[in-house]
N, C-alpha and C positions, 0 to 999 in steps of 0.2 A: 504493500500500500504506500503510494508516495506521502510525502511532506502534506497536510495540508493548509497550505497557503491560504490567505486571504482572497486572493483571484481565483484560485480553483476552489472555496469552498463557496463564493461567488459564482461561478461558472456551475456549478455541484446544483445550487437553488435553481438558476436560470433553467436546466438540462430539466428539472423536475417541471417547471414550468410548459417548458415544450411538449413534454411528453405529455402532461397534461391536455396541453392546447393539441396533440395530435389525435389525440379520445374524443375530445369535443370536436374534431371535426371529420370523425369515423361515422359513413355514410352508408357502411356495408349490409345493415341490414334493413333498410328501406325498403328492397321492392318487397321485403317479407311484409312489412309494413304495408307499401300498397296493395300487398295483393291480399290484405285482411286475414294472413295467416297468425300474425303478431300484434300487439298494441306496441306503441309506442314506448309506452314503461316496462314489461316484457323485451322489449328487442333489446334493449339498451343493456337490463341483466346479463341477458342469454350471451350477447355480444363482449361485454366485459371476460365473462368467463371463458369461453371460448379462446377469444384473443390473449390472454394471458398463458393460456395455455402455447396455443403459435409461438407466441414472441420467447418461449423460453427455448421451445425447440427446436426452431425451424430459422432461428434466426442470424444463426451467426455468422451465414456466408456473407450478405448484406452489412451484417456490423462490421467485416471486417475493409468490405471494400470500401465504406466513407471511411471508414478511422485510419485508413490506410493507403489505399490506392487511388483518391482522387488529385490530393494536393501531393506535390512531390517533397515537402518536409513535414517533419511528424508536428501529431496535432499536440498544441501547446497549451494553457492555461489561456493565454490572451485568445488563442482562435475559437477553445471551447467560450469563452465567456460573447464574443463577438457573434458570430456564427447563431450559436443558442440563441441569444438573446435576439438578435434579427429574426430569425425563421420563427419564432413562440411569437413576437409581437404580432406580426402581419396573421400568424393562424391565428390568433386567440379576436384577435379586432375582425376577420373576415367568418370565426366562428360566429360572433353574436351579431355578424348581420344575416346569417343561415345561411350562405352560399359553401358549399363543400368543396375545397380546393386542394391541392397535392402537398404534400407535407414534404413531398420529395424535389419536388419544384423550391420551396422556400428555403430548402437547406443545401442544394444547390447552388440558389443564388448565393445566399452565403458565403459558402464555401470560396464560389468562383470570384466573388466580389474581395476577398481577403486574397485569396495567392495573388490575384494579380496585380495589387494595391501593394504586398509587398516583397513580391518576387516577381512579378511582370509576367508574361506569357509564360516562360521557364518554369514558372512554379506550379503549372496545373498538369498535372498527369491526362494530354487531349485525347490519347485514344481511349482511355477510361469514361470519357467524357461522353466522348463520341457515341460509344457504345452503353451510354444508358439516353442518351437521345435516340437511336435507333430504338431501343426498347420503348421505349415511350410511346412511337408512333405505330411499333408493331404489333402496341397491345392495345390502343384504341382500334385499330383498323379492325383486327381479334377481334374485339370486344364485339362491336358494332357489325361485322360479318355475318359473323359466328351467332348472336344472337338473331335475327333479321333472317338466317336461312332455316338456325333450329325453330324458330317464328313460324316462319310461312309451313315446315313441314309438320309442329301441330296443330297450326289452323286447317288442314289439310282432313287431319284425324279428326278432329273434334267434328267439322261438317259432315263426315261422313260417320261419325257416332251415331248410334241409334238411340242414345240415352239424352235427353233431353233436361230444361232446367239447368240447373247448378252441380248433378250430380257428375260432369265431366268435370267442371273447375274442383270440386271438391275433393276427386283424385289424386289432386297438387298439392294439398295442405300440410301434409306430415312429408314428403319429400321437399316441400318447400325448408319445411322447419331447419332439415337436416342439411340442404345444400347453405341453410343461411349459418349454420355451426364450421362447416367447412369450410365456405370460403373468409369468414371470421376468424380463424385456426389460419389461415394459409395468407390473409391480407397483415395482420398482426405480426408473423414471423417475415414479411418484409419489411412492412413500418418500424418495427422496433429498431431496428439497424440504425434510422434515419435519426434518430439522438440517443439511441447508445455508442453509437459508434463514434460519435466526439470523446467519449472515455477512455476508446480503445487506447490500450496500454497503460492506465491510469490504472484500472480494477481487473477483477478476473471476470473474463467475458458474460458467461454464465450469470454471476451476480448482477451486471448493471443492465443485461436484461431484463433480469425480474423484477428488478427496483425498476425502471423504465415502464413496464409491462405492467405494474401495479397501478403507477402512477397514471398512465394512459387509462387505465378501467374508470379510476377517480374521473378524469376527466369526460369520459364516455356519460357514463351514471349522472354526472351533475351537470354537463352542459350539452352531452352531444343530441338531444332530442329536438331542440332547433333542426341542426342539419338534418339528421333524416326525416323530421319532417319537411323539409324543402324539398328533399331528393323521394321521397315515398309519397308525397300526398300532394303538392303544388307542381310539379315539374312533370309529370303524367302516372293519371292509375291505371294502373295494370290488373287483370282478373290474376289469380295463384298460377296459372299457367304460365301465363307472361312474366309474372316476378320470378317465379322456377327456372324457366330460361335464362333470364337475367345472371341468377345465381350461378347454373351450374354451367355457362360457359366462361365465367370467371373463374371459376376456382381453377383448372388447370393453366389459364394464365401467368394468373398471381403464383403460383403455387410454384410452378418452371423458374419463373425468373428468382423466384428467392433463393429455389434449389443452383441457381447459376450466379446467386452473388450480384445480381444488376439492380438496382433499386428501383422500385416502380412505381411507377403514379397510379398508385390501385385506384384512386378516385378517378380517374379519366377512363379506366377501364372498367369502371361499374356505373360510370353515369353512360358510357357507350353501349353497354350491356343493356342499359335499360330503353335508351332511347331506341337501341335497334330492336327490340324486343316489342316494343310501343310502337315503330313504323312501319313491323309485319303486320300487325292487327290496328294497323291503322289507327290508333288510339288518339284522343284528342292532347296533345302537348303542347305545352304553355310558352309559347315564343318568347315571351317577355321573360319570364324565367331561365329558360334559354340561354336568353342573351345576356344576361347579369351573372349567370353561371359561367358562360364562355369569356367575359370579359373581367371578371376576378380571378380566370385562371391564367390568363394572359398576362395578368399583372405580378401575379405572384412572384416568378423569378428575378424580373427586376425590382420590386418592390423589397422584396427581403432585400435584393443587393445594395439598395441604395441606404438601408437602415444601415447596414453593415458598413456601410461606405463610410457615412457618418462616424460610428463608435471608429471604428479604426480612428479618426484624423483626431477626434478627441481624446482616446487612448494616448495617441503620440502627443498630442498638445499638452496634456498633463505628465506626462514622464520625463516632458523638460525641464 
């Protein structure tokens, strides 16, 4: 266990904060939510425990690539307290306006906003970089496919069902339940990464997942019912079938890339999941919704980087 210092038991609170702010803006069991398999106070439980469970397991490919493989000098006291404290602001202020945005995007920016502020292009490990931006875009496009074609082939079934009413949607409800355990298990053990991994090397890996992992549940529980209500009941409802798909073309997603160490914007991969799951069945979706969710995600990267940007030059202004 290192020294602890005043900045890293500073930087220790901030990390708790994040991970906090990363629970309140855990979106994943929404379409469970829309598609009325969950309540709201329900999902939020189920989803705490779930995810803690992930993040203990599943998580330490991910932990080890931020704490490790993105910037090319190890992470310090000033980049844990910089970093943290950027990516927690921007989530925890875009948590209480309910838009669900990528926790891996804010830390990111972070990140990228400190090497290059004090190592310049040099300091950013770019094909690491590279290759969590291709992931990015290969798990929206996933998301949104993959949902959208398993879409249209149970719209398919269900017309040709002879069972009428509710009793084909209501086939959905307990595989809903389970795909919403799963991909909460498998989203968690890549989030955790995204601010444990500013400890990496500070603590024993294992351990500041679980403290991470806990703390996230904290934040789920106490704030995250906002976001999934924006992402499950404002941004389009879906019947159990539609949220089912939603689920289970995420989990092996999320689940790949954690097992591969890439950090993911699970959130862009389960708001795709769903929207493409809502434009097989046609479902009416909220544009204006939409578009506040597309343009808070668009901000995030640079947003966190400019906070970042910030602390850095005040850091240095005061340690002269």
């Amino acid at each position: 266990m290192p020294p602890l210092t005043p900045l890293l038991v500073t930087g220790m609170l901030i990390t708790m904060y994040k991970a906090f702010s990363i629970g309140a803006n855990d979106e994943t069991t929404a379409p469970a939510v829309s598609g009325r398999a969950l309540t709201v106070n329900k999902a939020v439980l189920l989803g705490s425990a779930a995810g803690l469970l992930g993040a203990i397991i599943l998580g330490e490919n991910v932990q080890r690539t931020v704490g490790a493989d993105i910037l090319l000098t190890p992470i310090t006291e000033r980049i844990v307290f910089v970093v943290v404290f950027a990516a927690s602001s921007w989530l925890t202020f875009i948590s209480y306006k309910g838009y669900p945005v990528s926790t891996t995007h804010s830390l990111l920016g972070g990140l990228l906003a400190y090497g290059l502020l004090s190592n310049g292009p040099d300091g950013i490990n770019w094909p690491t970089v590279n290759s969590i931006l291709k992931g990015w875009v290969i798990s929206i496009a996933s998301g949104f496919i993959g949902a959208y074609l398993l879409g249209k082939f149970i719209l398919w079934i269900e017309r040709n069902n002879p069972s009428k009413g509710g009793s084909f949607e209501g086939t959905f409800v307990y595989p809903l339940l389970v795909a919403s355990i799963g991909l909460e298990f498998s989203r968690w053990g890549n989030d955790v990464g995204n601010v444990s991994g500013v400890l990496y090397g500070f603590f024993a890996p294992i351990v500041s997942r679980a403290f991470c992992g806990a703390v996230m549940a904290m934040g789920l529980i106490v704030l995250g019912r906002r976001v999934i209500r924006t992402a499950g009941e404002k941004l389009v409802r879906l019947p159990p079938s539609g949220a089912f798909i939603a689920q289970i073309i995420a989990i092996p997603i999320v689940f790949c890339f954690a097992r591969l160490g890439i950090p993911l914007s699970g959130t862009d991969t389960m708001i795709a999941a769903i929207l493409g799951a809502g434009v097989a069945r046609r479902a009416d979706i909220n544009p204006s919704t939409l578009l506040r969710i597309v343009g808070a995600k668009l901000a995030t990267l640079p947003a966190a980087g400019a906070i970042a940007a910030v602390l850095f030059f005040v850091l240095n202004f005061v340690a002269r």
